[in-house]
Backbone of each chain as ProteinMPNN parsed JSONL, in Angstrom:
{"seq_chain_A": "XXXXXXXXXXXXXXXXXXXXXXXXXXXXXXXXXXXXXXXXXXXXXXXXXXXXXXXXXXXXXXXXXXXXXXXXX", "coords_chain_A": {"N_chain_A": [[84.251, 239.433, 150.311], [84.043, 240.652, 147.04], [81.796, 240.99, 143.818], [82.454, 240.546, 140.702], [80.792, 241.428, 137.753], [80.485, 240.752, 133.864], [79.42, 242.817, 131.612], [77.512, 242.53, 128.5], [79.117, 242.368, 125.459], [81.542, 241.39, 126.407], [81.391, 238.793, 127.096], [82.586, 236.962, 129.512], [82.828, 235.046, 132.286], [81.372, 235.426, 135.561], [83.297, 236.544, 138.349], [84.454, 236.517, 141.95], [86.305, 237.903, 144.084], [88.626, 239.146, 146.619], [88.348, 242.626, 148.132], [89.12, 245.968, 148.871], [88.867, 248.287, 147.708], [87.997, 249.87, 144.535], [90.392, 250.193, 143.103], [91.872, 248.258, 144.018], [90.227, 246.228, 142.855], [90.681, 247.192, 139.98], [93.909, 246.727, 139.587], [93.849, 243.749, 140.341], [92.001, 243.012, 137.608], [93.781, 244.481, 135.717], [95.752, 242.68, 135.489], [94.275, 240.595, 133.835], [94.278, 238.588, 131.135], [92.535, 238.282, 128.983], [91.292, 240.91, 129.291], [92.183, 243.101, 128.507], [91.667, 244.544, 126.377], [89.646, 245.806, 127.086], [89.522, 247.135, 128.745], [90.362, 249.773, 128.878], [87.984, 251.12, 128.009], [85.848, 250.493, 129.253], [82.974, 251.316, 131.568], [81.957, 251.627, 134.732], [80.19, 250.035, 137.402], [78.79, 250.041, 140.571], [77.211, 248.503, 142.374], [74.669, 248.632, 140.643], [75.381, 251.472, 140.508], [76.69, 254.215, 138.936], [79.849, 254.401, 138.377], [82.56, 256.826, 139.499], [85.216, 256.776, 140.89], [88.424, 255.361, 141.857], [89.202, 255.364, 144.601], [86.939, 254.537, 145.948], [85.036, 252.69, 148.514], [84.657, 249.773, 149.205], [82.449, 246.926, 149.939], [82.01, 243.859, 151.525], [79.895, 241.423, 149.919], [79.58, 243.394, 147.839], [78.524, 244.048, 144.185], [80.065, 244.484, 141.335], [79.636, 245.839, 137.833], [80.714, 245.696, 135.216], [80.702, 247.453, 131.852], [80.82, 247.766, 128.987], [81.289, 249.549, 125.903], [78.2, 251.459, 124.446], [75.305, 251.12, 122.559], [72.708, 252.127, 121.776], [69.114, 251.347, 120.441]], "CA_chain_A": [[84.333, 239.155, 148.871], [82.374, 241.79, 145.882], [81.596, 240.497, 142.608], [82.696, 241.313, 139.292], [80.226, 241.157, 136.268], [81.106, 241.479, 132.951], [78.398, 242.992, 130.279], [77.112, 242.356, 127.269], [79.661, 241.272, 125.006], [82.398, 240.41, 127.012], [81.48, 237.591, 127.121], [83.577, 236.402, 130.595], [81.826, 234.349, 133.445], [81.197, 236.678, 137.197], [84.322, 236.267, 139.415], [84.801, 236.875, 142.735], [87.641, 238.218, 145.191], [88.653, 240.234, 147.95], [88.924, 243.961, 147.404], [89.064, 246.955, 150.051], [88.526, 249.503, 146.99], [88.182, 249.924, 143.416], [91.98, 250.278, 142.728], [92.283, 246.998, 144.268], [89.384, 245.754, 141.435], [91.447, 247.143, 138.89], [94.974, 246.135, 139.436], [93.242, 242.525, 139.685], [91.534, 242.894, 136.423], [94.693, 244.734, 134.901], [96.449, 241.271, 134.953], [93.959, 239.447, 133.34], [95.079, 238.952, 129.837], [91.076, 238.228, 128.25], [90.317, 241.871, 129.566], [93.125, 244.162, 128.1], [91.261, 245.509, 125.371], [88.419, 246.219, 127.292], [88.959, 247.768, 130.361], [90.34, 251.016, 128.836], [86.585, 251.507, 127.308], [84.196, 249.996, 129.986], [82.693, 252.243, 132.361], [82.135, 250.714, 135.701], [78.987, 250.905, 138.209], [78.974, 249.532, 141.923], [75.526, 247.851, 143.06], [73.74, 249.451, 139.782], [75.148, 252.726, 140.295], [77.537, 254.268, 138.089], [80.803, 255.13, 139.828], [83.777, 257.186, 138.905], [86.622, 257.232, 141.639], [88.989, 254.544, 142.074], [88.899, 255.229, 146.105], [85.738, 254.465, 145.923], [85.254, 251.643, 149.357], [83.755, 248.527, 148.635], [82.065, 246.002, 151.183], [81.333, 242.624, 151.163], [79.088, 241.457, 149.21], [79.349, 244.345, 146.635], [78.427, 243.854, 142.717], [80.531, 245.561, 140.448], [79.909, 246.016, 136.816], [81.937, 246.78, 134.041], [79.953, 248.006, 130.879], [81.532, 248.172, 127.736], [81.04, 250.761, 124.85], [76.887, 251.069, 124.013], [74.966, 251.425, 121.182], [71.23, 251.368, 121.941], [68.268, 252.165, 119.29]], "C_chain_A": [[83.423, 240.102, 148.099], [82.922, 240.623, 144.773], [81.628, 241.114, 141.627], [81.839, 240.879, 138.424], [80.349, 241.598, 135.181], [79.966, 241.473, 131.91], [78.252, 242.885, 129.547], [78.251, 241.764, 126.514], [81.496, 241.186, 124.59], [82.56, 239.57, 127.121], [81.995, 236.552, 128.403], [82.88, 236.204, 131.401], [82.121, 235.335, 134.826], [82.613, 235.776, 137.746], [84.213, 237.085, 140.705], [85.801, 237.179, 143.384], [87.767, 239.558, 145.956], [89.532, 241.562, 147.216], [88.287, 244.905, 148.506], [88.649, 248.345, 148.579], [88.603, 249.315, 145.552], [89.42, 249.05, 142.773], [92.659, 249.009, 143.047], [91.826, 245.874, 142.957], [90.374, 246.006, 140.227], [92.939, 246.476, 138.553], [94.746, 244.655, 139.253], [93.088, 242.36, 138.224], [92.489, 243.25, 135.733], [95.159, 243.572, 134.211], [95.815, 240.411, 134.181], [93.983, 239.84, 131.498], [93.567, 239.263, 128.508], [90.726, 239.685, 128.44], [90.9, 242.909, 129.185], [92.375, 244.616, 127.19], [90.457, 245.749, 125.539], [88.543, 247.356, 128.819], [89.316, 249.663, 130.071], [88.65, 251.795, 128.453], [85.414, 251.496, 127.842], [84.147, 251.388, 131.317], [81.995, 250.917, 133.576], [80.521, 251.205, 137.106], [79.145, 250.014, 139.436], [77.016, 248.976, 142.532], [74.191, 248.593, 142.174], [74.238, 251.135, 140.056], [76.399, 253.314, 139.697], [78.668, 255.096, 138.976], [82.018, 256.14, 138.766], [84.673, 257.867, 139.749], [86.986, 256.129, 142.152], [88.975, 254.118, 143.606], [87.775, 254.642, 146.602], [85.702, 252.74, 147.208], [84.377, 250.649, 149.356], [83.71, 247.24, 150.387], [81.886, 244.559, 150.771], [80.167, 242.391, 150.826], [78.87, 242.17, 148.145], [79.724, 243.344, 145.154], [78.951, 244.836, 141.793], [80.417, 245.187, 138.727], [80.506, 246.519, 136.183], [80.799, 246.232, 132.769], [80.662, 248.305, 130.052], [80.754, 249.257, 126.688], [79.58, 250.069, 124.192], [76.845, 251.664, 122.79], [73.332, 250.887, 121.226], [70.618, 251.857, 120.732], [68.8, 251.313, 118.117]], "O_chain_A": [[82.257, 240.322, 148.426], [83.854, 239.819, 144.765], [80.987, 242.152, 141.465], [82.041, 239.693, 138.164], [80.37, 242.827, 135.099], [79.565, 240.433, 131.39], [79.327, 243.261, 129.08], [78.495, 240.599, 126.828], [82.24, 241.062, 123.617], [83.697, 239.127, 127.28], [81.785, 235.349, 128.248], [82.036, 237.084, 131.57], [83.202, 235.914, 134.93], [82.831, 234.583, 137.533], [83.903, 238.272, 140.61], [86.586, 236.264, 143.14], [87.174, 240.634, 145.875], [90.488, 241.695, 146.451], [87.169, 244.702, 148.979], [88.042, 249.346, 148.959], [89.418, 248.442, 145.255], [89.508, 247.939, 142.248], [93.732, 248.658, 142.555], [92.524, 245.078, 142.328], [90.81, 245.057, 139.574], [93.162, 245.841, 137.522], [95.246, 244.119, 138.264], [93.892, 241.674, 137.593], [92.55, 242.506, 134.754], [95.123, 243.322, 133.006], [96.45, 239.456, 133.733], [93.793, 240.884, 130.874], [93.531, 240.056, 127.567], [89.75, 239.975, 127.749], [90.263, 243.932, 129.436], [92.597, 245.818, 127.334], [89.812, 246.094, 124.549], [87.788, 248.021, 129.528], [88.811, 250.588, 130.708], [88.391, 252.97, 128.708], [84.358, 252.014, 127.481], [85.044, 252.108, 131.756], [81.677, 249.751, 133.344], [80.092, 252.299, 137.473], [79.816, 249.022, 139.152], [75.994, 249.482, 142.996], [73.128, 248.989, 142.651], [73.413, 252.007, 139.785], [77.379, 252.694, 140.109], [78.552, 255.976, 139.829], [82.17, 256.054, 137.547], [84.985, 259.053, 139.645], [86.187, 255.608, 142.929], [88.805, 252.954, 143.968], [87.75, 254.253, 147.77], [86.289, 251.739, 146.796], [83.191, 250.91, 149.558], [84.462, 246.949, 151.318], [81.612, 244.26, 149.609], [79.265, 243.058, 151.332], [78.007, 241.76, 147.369], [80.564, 242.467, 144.951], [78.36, 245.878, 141.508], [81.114, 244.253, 138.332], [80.932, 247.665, 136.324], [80.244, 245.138, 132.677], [81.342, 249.302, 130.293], [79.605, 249.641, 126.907], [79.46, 248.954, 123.684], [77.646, 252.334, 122.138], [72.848, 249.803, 120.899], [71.227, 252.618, 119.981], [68.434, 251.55, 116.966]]}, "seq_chain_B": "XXXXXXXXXXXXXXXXXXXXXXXXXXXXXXXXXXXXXXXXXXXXXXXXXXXXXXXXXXXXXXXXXXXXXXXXXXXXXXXXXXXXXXXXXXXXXXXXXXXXXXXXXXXXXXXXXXXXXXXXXXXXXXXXXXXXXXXXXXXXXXXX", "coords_chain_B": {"N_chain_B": [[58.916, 252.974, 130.884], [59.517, 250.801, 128.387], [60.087, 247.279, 127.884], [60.789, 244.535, 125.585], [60.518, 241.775, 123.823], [62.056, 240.781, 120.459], [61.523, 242.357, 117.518], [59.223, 246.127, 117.933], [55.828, 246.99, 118.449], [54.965, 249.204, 116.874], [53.02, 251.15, 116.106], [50.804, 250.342, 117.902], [51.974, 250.995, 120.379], [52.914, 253.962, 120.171], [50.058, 254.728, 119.881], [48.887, 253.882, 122.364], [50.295, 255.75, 123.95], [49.888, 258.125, 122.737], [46.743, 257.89, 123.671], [46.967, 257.825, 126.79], [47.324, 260.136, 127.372], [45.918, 261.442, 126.888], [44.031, 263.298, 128.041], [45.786, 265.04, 129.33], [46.454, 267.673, 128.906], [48.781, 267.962, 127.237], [50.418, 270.429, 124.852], [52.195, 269.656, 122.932], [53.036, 266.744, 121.463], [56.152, 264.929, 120.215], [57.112, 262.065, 118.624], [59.53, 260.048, 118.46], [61.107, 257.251, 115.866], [63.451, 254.259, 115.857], [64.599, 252.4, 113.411], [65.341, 249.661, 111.498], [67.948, 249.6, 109.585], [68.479, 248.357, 106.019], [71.97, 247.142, 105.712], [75.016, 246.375, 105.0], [74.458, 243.755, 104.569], [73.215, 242.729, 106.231], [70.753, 240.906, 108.522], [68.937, 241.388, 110.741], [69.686, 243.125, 113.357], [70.379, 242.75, 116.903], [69.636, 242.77, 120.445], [71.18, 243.391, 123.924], [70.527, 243.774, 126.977], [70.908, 245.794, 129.699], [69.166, 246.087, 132.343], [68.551, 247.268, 135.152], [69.868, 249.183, 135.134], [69.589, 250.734, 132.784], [66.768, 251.284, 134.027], [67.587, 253.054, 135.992], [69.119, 255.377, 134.661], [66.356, 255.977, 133.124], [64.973, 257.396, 135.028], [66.134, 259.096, 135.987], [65.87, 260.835, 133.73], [62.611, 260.962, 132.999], [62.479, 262.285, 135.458], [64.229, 264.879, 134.975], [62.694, 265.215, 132.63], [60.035, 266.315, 134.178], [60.762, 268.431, 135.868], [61.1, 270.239, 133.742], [57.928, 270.193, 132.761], [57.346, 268.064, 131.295], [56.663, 265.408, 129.956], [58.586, 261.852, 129.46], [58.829, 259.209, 127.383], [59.331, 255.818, 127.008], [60.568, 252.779, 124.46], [61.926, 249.674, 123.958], [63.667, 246.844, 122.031], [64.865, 243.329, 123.074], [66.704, 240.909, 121.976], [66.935, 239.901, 118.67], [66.08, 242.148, 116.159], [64.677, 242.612, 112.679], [65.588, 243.667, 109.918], [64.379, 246.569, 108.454], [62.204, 246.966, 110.413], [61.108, 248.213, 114.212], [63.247, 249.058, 116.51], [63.272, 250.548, 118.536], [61.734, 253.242, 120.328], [60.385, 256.709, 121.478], [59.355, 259.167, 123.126], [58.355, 262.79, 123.619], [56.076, 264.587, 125.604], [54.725, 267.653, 125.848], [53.664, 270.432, 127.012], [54.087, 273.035, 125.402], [55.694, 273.475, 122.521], [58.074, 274.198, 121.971], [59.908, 273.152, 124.569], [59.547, 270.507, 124.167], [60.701, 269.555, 121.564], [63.394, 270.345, 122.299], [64.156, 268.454, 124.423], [63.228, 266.255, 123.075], [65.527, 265.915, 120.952], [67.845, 265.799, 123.157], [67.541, 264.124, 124.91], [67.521, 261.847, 123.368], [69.801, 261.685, 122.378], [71.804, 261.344, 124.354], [70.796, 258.724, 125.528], [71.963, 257.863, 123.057], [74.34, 257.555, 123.912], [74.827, 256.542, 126.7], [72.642, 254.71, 127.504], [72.63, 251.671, 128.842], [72.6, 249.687, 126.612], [73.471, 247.166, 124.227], [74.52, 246.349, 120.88], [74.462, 243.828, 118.304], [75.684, 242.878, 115.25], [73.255, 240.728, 113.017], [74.148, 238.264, 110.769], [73.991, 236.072, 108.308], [72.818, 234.112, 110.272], [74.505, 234.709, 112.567], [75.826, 236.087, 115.544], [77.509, 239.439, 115.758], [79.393, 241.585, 117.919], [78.911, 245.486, 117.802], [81.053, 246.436, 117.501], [82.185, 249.426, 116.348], [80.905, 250.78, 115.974], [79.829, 251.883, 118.401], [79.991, 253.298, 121.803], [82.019, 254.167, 124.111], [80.87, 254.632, 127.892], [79.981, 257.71, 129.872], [82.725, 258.524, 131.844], [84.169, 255.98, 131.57], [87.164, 253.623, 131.449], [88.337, 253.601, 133.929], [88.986, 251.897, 135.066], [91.358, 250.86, 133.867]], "CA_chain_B": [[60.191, 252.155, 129.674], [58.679, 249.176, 128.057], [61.033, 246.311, 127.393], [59.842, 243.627, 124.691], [61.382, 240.774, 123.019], [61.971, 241.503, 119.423], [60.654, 244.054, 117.472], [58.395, 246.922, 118.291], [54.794, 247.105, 117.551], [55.347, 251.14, 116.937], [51.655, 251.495, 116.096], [50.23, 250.08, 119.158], [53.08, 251.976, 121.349], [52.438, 255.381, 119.683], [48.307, 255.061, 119.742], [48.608, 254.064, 123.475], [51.03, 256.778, 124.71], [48.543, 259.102, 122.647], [45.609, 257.902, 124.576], [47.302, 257.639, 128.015], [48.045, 261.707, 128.017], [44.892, 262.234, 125.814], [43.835, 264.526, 129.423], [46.853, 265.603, 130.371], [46.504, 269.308, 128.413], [49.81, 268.782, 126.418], [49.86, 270.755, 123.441], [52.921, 268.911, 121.912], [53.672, 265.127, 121.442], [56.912, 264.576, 119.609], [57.709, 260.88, 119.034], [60.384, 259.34, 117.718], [60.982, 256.073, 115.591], [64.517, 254.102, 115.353], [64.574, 251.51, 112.314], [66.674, 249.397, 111.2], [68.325, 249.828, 107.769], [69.122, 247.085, 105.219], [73.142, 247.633, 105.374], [76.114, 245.994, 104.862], [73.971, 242.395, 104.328], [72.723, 242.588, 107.735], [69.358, 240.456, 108.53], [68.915, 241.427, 111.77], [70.194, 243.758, 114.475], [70.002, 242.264, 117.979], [70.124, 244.11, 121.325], [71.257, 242.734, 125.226], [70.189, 245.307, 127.519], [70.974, 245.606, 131.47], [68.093, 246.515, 132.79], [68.701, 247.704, 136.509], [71.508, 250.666, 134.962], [68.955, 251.628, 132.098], [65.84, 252.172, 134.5], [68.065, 254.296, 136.582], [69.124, 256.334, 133.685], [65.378, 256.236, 132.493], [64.403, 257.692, 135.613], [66.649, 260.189, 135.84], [65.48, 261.739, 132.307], [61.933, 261.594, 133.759], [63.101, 263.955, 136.804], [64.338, 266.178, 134.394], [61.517, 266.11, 131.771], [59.082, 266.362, 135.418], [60.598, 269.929, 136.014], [60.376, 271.501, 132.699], [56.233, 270.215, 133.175], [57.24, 267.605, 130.308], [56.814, 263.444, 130.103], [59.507, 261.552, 128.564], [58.668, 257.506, 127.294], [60.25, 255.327, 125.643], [59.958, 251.405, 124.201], [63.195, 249.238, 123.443], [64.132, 245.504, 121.95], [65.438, 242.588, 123.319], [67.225, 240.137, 120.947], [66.68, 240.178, 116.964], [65.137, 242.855, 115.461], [65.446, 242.335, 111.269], [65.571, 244.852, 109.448], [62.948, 247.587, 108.316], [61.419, 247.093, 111.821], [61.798, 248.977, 114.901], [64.077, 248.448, 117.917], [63.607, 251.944, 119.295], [60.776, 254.456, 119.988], [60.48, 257.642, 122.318], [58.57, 260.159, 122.763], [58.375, 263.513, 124.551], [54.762, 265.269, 126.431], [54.963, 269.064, 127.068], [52.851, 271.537, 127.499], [54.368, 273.702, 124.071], [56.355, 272.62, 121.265], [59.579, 274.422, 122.352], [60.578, 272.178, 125.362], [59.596, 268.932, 123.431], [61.459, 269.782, 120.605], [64.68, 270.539, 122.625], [64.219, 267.607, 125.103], [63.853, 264.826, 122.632], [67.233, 265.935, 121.245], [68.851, 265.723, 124.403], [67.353, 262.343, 125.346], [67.639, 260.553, 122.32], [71.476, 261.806, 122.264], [72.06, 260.693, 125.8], [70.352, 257.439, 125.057], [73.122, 256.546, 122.279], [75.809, 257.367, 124.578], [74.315, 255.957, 128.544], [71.949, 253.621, 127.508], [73.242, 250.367, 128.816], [72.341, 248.617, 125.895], [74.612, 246.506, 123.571], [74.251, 246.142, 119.34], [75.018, 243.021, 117.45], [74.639, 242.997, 113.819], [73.461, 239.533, 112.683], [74.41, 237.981, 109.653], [74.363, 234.047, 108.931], [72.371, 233.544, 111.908], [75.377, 235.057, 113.668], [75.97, 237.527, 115.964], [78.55, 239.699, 115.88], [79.361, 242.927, 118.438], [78.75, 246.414, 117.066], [82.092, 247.494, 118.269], [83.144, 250.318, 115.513], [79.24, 251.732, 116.117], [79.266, 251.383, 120.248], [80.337, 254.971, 122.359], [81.877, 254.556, 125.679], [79.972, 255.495, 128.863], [80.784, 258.374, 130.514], [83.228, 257.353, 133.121], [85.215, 254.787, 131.072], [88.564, 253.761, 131.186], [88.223, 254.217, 135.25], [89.855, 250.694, 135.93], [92.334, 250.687, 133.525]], "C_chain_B": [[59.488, 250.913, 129.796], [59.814, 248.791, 127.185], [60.284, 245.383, 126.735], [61.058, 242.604, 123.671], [60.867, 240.644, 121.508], [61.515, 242.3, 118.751], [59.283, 244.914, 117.778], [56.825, 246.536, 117.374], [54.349, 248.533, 117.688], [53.699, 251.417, 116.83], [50.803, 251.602, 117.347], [50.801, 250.927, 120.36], [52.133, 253.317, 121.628], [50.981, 255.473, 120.331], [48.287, 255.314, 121.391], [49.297, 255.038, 124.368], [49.755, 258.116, 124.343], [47.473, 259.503, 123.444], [45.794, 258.204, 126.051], [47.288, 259.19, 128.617], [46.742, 262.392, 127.201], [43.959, 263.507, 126.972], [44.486, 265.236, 129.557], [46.893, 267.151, 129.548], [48.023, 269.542, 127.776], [49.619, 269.218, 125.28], [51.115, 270.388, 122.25], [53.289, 267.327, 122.305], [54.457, 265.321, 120.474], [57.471, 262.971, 119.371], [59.015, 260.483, 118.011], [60.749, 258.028, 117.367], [62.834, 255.674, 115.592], [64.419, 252.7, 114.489], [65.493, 250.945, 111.973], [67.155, 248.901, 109.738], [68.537, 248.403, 107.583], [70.623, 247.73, 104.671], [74.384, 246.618, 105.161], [75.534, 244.446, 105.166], [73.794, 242.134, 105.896], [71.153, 241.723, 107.626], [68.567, 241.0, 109.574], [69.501, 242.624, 112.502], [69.826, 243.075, 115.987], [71.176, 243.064, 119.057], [70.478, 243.269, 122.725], [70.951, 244.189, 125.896], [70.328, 244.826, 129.076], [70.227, 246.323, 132.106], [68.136, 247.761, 134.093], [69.157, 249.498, 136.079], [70.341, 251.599, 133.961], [67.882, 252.212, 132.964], [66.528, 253.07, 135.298], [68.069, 255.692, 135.438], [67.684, 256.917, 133.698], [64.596, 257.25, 133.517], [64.984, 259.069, 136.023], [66.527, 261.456, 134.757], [64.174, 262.147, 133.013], [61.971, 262.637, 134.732], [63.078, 264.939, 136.004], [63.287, 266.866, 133.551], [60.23, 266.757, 132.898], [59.412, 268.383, 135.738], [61.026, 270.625, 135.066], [58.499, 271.177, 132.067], [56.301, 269.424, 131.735], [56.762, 265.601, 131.148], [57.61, 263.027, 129.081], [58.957, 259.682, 128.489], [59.655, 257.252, 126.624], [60.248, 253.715, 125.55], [61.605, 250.8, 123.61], [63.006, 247.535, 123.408], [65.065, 244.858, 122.746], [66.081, 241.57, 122.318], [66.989, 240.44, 120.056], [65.739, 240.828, 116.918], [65.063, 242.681, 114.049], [65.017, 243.67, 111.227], [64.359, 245.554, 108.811], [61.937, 247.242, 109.598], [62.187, 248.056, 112.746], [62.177, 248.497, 115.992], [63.62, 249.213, 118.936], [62.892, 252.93, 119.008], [60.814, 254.626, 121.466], [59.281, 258.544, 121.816], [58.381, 261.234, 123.997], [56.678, 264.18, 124.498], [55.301, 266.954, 126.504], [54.124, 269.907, 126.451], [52.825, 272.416, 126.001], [55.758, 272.913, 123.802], [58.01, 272.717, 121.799], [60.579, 273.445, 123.36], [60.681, 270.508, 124.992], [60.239, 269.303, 122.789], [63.143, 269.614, 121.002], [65.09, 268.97, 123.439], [64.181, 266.299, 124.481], [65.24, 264.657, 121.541], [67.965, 265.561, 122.059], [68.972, 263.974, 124.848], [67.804, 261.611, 124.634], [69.089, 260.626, 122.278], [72.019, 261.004, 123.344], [71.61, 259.396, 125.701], [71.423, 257.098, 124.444], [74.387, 256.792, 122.871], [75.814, 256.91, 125.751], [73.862, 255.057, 127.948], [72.898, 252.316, 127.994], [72.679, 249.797, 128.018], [73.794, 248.029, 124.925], [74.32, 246.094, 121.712], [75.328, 245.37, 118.607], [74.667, 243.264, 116.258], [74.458, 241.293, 113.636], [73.441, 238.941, 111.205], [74.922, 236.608, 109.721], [73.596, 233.558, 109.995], [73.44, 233.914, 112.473], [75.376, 236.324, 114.261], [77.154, 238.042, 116.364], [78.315, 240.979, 116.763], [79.078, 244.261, 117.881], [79.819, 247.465, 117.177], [82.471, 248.721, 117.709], [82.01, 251.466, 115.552], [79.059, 252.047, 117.697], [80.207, 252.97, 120.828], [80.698, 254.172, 124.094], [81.274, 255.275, 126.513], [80.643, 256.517, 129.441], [81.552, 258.075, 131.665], [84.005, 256.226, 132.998], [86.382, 254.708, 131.148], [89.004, 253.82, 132.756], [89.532, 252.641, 135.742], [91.238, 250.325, 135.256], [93.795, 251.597, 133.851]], "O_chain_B": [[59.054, 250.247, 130.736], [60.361, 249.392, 126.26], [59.123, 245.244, 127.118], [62.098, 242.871, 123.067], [59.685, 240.459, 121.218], [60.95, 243.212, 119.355], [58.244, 244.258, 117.853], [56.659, 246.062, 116.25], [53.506, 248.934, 118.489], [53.252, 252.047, 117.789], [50.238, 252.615, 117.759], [50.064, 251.459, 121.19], [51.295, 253.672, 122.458], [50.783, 256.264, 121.253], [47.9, 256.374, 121.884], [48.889, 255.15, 125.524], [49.05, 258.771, 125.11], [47.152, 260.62, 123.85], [44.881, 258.804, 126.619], [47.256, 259.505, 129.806], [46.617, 263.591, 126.955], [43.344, 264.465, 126.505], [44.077, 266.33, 129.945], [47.868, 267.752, 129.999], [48.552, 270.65, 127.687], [48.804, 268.669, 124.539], [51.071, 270.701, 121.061], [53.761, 266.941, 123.375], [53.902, 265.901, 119.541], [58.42, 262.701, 120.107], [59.131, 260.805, 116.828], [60.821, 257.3, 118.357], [63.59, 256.618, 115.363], [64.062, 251.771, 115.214], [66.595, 251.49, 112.035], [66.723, 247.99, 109.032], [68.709, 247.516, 108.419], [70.734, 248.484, 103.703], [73.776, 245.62, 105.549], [76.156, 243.849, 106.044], [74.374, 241.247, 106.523], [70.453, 241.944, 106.638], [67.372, 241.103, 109.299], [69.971, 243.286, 111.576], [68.611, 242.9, 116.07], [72.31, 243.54, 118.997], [69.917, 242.176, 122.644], [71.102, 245.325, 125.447], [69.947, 243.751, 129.538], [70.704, 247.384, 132.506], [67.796, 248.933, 133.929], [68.84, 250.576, 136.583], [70.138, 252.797, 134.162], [67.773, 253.437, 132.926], [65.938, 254.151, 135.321], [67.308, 256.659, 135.399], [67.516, 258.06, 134.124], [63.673, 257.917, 133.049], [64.27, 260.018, 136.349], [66.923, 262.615, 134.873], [64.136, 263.236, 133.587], [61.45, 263.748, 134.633], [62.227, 265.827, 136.061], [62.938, 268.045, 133.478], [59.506, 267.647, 132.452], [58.58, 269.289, 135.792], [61.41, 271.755, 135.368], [57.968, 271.814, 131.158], [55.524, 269.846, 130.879], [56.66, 265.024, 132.231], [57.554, 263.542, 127.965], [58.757, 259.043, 129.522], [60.491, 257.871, 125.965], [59.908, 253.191, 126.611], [62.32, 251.513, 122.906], [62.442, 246.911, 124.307], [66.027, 245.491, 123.179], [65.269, 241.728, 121.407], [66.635, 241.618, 120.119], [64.648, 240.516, 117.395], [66.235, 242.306, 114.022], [64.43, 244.452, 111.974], [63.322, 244.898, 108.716], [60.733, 247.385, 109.387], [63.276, 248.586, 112.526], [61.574, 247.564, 116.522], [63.521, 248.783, 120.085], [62.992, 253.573, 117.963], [61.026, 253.813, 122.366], [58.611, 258.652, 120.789], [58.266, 260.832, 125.155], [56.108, 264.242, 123.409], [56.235, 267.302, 127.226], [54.013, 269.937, 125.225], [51.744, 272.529, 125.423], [56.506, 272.171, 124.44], [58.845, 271.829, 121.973], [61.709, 273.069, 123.05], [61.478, 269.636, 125.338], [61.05, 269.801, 123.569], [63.968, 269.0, 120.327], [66.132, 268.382, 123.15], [64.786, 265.332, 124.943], [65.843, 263.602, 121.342], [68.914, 264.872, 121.684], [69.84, 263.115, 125.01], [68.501, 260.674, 125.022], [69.666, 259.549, 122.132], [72.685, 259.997, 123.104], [72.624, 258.73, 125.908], [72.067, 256.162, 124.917], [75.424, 256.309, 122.415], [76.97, 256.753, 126.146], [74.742, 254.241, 127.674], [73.929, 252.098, 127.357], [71.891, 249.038, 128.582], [74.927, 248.501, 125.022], [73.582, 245.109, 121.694], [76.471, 245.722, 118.314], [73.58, 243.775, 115.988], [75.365, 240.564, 114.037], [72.5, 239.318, 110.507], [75.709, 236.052, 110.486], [73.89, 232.495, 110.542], [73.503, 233.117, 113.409], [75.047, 237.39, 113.739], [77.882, 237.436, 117.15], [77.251, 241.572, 116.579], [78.882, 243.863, 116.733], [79.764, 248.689, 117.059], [83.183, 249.363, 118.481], [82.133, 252.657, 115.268], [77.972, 252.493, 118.065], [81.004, 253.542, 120.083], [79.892, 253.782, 124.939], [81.017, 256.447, 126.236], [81.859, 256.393, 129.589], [81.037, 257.347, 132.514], [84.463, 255.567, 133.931], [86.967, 255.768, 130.92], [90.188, 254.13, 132.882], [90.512, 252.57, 136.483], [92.105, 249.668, 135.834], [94.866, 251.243, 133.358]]}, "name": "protein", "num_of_chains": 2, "seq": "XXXXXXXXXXXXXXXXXXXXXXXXXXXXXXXXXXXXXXXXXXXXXXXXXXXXXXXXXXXXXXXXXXXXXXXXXXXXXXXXXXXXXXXXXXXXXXXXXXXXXXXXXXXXXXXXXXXXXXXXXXXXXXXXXXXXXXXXXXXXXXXXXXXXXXXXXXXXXXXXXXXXXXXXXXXXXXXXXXXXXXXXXXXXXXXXXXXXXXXXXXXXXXXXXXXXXXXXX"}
């Protein structure tokens, strides 16, 4: 099982489920209807570290964030 | 990186970054303040911040200011800031003016586009997102 967390203000409670890679994470999250206007915008990090390739192989236990559009300062 | 729940006390910041490097033989300190306007009937600004993602970032700037023989700080809010206070102060160390000068450009830019932080405006006691002000991270759009 990894874990999905969703940042700041998303607002959406952590879910879990089984995922062999990213691309698995996303097609999940595609379907969910609360997350369509966010997922084109969020940038995504894997156990705190910022990722960017869908192949990308995920283990049990992994924490994945999704980070929506900042604005610090 | 000093985290603090609501606004800055920029004075105290500033004096003690001063003192902390008052050895160190730089011959420029540049700091920088971020404030927060009275705009569009705002009371407030309030910040969420993910800690873990920013000290990476934060540490990664260090590295870089480390081999041009600079120091990079910097001080940020947690929840409500109101307005005419500060959320957001930096400041660059180096040796001559030229590499500070260039480097707290770079940072402070990179800051409003990495930073994991998040900007509500509040108004009413409410808080609303800062979505039309907020910059995707680099790397966005990856799952969609």
């Amino acid at each position: 099982m990894v874990k999905i967390e969703f940042l700041g203000p998303i607002g959406k409670a952590p879910i879990e489920m089984e995922a062999s890679t990213l691309a698995d994470v996303s097609n999940r999250l595609k379907a969910d209807s609360e997350l369509s206007s966010w997922l084109d915008k969020c940038a995504v990090a894997l156990n705190d570290t910022m990722v960017n390739d869908l192949g990308t192989v995920l283990k049990d236990g992994d924490r994945i964030s999704i980070l929506p559009p900042v604005c610090g300062g | 990186m000093e985290l603090y729940n609501g606004p800055l006390d920029v004075k105290e910041i500033f004096g003690r970054w001063l003192d902390e490097e008052a050895e160190s033989n730089y011959g420029a300190y540049i700091p920088f303040v971020g404030t927060i306007r009275a705009e569009d009937e705002i009371e407030a600004l309030s910040f969420d911040i993910y800690e873990p993602i920013l000290q990476k970032w934060f540490d990664t700037w260090q590295e870089k200011a480390a081999a041009l023989g600079a120091v990079v700080k910097m001080a940020h809010s947690i929840g409500d800031v109101p307005v005419h206070t500060s959320s957001y102060v930096s400041a660059v160390f180096s040796p001559k003016r030229r590499v500070a000068l260039e480097l707290i450009d770079a940072f402070v830019e990179d800051f409003k586009a990495n930073a994991p932080i998040w900007k509500y405006d509040v108004k009413n006691g409410e808080r609303m997102y800062a979505a039309d002000r907020s910059t995707p991270m680099d790397g966005s759009g990856l799952l969609a």
